[in-house]
MDAnalysis code that builds the backbone (N, CA, C; Angstrom):
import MDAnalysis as mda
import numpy as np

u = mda.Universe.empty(354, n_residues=118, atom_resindex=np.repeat(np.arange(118), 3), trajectory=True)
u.add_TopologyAttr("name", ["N", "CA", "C"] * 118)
u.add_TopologyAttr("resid", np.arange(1, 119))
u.add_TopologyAttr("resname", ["UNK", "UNK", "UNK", "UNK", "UNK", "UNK", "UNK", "UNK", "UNK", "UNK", "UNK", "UNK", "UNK", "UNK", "UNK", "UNK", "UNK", "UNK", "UNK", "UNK", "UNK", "UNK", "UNK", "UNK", "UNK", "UNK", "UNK", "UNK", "UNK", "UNK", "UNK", "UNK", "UNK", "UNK", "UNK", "UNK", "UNK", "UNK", "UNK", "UNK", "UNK", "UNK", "UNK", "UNK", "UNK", "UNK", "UNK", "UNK", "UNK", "UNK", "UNK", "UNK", "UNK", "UNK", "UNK", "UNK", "UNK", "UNK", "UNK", "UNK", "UNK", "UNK", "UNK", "UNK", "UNK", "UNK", "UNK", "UNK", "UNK", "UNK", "UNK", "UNK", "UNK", "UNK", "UNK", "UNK", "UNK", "UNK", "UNK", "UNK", "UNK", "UNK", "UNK", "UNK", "UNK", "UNK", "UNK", "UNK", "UNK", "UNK", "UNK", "UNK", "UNK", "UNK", "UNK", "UNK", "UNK", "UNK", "UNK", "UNK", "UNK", "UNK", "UNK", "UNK", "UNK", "UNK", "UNK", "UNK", "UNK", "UNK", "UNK", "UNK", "UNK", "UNK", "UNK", "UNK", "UNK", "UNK"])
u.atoms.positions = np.array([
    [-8.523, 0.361, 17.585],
    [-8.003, -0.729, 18.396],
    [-7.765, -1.943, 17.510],
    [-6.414, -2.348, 17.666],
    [-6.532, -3.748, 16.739],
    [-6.747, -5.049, 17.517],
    [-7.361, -5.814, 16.349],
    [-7.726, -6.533, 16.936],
    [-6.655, -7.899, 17.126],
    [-7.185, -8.690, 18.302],
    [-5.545, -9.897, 18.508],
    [-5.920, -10.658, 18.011],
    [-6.595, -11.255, 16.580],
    [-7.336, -12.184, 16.012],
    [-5.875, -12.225, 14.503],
    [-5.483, -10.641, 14.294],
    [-4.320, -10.459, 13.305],
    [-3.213, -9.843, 13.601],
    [-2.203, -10.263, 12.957],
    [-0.802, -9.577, 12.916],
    [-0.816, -8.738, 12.185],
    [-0.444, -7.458, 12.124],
    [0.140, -6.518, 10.816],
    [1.136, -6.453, 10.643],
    [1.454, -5.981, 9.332],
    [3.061, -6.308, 8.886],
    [3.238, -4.771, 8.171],
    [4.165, -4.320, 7.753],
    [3.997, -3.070, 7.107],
    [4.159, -3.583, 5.497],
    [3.383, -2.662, 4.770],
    [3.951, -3.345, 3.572],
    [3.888, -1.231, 2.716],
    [3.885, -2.009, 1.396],
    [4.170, -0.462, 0.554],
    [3.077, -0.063, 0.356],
    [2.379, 1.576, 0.745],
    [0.997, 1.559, 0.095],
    [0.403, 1.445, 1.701],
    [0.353, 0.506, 2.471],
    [-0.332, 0.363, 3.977],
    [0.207, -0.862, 4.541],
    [-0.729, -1.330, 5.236],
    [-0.297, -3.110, 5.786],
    [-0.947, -4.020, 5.060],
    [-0.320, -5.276, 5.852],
    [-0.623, -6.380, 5.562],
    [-1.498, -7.028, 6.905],
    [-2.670, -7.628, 7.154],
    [-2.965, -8.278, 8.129],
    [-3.103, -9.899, 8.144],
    [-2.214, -10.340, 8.873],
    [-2.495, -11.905, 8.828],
    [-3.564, -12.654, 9.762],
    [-4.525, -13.607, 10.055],
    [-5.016, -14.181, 10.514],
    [-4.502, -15.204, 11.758],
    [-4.530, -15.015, 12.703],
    [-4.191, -16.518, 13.806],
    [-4.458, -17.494, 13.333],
    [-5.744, -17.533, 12.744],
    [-6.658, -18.764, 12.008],
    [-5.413, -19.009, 11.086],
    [-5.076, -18.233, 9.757],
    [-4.249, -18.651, 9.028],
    [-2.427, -18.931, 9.481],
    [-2.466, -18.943, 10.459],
    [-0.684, -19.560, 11.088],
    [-1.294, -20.701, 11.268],
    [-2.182, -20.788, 12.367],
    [-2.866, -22.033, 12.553],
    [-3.226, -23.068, 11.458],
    [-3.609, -23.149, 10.458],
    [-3.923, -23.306, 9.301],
    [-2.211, -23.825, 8.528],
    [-1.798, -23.126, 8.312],
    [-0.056, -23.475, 7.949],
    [0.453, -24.341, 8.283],
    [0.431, -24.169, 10.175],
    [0.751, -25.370, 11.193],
    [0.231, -26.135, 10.858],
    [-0.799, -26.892, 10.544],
    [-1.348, -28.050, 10.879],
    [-0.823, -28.665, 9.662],
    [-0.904, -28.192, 8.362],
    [-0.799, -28.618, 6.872],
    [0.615, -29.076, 7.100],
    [1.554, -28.291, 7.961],
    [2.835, -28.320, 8.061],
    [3.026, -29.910, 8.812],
    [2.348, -30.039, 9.975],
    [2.669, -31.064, 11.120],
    [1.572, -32.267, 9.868],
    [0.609, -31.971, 9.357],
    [0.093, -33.575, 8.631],
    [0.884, -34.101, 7.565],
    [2.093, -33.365, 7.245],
    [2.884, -33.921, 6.142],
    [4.289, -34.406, 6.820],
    [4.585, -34.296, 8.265],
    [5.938, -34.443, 8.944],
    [5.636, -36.092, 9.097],
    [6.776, -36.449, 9.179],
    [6.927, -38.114, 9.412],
    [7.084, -38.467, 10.939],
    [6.431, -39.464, 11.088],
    [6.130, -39.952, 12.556],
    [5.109, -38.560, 13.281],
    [4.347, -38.071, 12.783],
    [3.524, -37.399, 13.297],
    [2.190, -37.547, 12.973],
    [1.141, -37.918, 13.800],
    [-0.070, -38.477, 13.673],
    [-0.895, -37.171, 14.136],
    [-1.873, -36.801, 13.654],
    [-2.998, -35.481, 14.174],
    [-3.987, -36.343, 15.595],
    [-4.443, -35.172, 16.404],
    [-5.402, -35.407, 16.757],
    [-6.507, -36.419, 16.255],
    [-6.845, -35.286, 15.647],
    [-8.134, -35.713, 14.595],
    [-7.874, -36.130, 13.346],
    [-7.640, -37.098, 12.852],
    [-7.115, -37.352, 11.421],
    [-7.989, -37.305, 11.047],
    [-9.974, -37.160, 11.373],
    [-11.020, -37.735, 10.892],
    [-11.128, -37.470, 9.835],
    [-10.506, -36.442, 9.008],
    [-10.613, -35.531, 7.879],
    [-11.378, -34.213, 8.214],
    [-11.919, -34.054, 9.333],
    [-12.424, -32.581, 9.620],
    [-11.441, -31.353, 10.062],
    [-10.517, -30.818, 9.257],
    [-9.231, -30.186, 9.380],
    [-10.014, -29.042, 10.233],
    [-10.872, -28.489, 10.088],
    [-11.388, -27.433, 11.450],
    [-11.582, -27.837, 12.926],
    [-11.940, -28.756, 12.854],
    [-12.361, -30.000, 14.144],
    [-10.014, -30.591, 14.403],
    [-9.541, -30.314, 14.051],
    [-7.962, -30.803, 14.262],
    [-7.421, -29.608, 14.472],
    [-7.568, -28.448, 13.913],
    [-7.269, -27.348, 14.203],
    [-7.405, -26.866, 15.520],
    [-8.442, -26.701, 15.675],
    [-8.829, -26.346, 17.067],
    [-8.580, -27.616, 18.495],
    [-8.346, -28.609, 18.075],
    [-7.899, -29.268, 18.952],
    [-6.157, -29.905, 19.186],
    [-5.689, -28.947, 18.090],
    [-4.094, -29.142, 17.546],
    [-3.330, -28.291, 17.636],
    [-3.992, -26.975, 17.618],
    [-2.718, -25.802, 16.809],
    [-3.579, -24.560, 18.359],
    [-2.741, -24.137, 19.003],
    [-2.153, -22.728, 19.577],
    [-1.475, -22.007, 18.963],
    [-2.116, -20.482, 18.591],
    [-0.739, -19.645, 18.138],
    [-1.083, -17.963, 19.188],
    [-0.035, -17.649, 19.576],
    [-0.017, -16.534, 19.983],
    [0.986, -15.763, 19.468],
    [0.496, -14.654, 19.002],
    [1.308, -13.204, 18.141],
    [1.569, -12.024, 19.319],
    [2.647, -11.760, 19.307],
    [3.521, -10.512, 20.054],
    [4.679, -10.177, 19.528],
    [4.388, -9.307, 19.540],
    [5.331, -8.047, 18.777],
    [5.868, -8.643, 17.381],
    [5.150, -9.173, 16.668],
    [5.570, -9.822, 15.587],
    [6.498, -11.134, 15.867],
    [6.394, -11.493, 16.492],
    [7.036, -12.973, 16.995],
    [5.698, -14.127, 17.507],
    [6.244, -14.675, 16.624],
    [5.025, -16.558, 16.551],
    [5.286, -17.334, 17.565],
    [4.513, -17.439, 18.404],
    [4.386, -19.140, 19.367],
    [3.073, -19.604, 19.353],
    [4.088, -20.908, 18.548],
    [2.790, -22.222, 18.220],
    [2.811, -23.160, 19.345],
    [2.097, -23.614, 19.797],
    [1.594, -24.932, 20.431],
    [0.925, -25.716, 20.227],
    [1.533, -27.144, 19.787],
    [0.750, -28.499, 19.067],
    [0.554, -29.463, 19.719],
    [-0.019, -30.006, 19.557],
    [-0.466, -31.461, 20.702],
    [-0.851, -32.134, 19.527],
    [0.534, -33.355, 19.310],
    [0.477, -34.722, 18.444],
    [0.533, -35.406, 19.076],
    [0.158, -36.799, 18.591],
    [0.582, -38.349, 18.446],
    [1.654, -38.767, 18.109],
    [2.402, -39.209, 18.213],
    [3.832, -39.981, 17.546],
    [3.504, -41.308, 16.959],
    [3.569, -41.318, 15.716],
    [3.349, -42.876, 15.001],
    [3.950, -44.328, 15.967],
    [3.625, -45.364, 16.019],
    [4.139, -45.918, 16.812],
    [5.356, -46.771, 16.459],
    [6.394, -46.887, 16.971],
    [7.742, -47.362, 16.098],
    [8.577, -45.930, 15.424],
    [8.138, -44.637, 16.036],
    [8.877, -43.734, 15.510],
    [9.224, -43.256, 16.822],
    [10.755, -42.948, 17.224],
    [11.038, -42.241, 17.918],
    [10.277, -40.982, 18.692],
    [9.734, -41.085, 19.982],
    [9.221, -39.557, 20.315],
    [9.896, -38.318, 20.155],
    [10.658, -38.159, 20.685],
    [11.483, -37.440, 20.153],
    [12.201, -36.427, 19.230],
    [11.745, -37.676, 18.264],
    [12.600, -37.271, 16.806],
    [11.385, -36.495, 15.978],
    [10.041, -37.267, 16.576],
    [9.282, -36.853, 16.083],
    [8.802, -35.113, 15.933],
    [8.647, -35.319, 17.482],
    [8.643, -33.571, 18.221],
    [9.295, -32.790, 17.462],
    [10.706, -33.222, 17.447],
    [11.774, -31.858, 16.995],
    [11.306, -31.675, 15.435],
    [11.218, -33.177, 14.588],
    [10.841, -32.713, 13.476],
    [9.609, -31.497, 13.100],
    [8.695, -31.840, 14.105],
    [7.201, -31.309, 13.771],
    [7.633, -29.669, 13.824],
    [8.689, -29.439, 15.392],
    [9.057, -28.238, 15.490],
    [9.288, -27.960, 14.330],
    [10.361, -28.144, 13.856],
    [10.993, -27.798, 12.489],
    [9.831, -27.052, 11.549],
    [9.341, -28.314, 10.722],
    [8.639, -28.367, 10.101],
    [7.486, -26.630, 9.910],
    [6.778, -26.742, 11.532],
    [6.327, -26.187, 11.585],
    [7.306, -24.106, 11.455],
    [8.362, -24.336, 11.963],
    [8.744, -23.433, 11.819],
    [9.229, -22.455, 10.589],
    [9.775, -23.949, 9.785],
    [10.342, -23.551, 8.211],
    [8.677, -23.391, 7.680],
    [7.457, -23.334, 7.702],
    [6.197, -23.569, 6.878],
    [5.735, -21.757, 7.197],
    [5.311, -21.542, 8.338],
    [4.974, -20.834, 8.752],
    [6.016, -19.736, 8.515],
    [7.206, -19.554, 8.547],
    [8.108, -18.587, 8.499],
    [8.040, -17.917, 7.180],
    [8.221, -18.969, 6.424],
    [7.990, -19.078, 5.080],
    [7.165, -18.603, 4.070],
    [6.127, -18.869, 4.869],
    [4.765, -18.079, 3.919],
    [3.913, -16.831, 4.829],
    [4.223, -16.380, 6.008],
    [4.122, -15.199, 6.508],
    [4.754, -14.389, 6.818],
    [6.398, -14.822, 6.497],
    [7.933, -13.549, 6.532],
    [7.620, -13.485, 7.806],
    [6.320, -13.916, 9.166],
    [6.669, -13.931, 10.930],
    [7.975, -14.645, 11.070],
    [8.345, -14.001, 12.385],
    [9.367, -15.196, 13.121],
    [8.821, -15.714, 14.074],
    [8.794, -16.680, 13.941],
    [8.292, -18.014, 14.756],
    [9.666, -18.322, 15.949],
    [9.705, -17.925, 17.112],
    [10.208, -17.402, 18.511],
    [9.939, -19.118, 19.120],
    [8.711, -20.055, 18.974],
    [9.109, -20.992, 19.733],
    [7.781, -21.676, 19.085],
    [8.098, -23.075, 18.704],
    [7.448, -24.160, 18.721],
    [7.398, -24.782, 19.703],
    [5.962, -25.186, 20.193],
    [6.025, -25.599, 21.660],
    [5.183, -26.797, 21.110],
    [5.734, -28.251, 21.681],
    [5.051, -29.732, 20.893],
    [4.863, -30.315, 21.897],
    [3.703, -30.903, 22.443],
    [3.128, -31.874, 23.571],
    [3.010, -33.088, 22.779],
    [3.678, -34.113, 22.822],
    [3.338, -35.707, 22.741],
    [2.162, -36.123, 23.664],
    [0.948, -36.506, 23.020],
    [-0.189, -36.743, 23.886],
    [-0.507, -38.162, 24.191],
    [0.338, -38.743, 22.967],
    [-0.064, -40.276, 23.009],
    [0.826, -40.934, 21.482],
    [0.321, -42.356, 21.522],
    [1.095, -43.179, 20.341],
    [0.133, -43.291, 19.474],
    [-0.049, -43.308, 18.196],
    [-0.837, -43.674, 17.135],
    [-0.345, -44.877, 16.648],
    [-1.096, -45.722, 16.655],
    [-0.804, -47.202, 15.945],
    [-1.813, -47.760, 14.313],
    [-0.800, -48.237, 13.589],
    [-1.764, -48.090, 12.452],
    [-3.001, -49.270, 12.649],
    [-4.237, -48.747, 12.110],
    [-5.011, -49.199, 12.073],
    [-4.361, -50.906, 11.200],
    [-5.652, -52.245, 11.590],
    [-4.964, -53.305, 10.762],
    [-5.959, -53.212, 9.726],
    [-5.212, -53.603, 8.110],
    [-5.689, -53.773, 7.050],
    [-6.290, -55.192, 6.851],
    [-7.168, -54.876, 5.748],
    [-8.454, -55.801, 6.016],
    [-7.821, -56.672, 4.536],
    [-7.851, -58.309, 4.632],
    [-7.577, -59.109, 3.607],
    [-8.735, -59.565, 3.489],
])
């Protein structure tokens, strides 16, 4: 019985098994480097943002992610979303040869920068 924790892929010789954890993992690295996109958890605890950031469900070899960001404030919502989609899609596609079938992005709120201290 396999388990729904990995994807298999065929490769030469046997398979390949990928991790949920590791799409998840991709995603997030993917969405903390997109512009106008703020994490959950920026606290620096990337396991603690993960799990409160990144959905992935695997079928039939087809990826759907679901993210729940922040939008920087003064950045388009919008623009933001589609980017993160993106982002997330070219990252993940990229380094697991999956097809990623649908980025799904919830705007949860605005992130405003903290004020710097003189």
């Amino acid at each position: 019985m396999e388990n729904k924790d990995y994807t298999s892929l065929p490769a030469d010789g046997g398979s390949i098994k990928i991790s949920e954890e590791v799409i998840a993992t991709i995603a997030l690295e993917a969405l903390s480097h997109t512009e106008g996109v703020v994490l959950p958890a920026a606290s620096g605890n990337k396991q603690h943002a993960k799990q409160k950031t990144i959905r992935v469900k695997v079928e039939d070899g087809n990826v759907t992610i679901s993210a729940a960001i922040f939008a920087a404030y003064g950045t388009s919502v919008l623009d933001a979303a589609k980017r993160a989609q993106s982002e997330v899609t070219e990252a993940v596609g990229a380094m697991t040869g999956l097809t990623v079938s649908a980025v799904n992005v919830t705007v949860i709120g605005i992130a405003f920068r903290k004020a710097e201290k003189q």
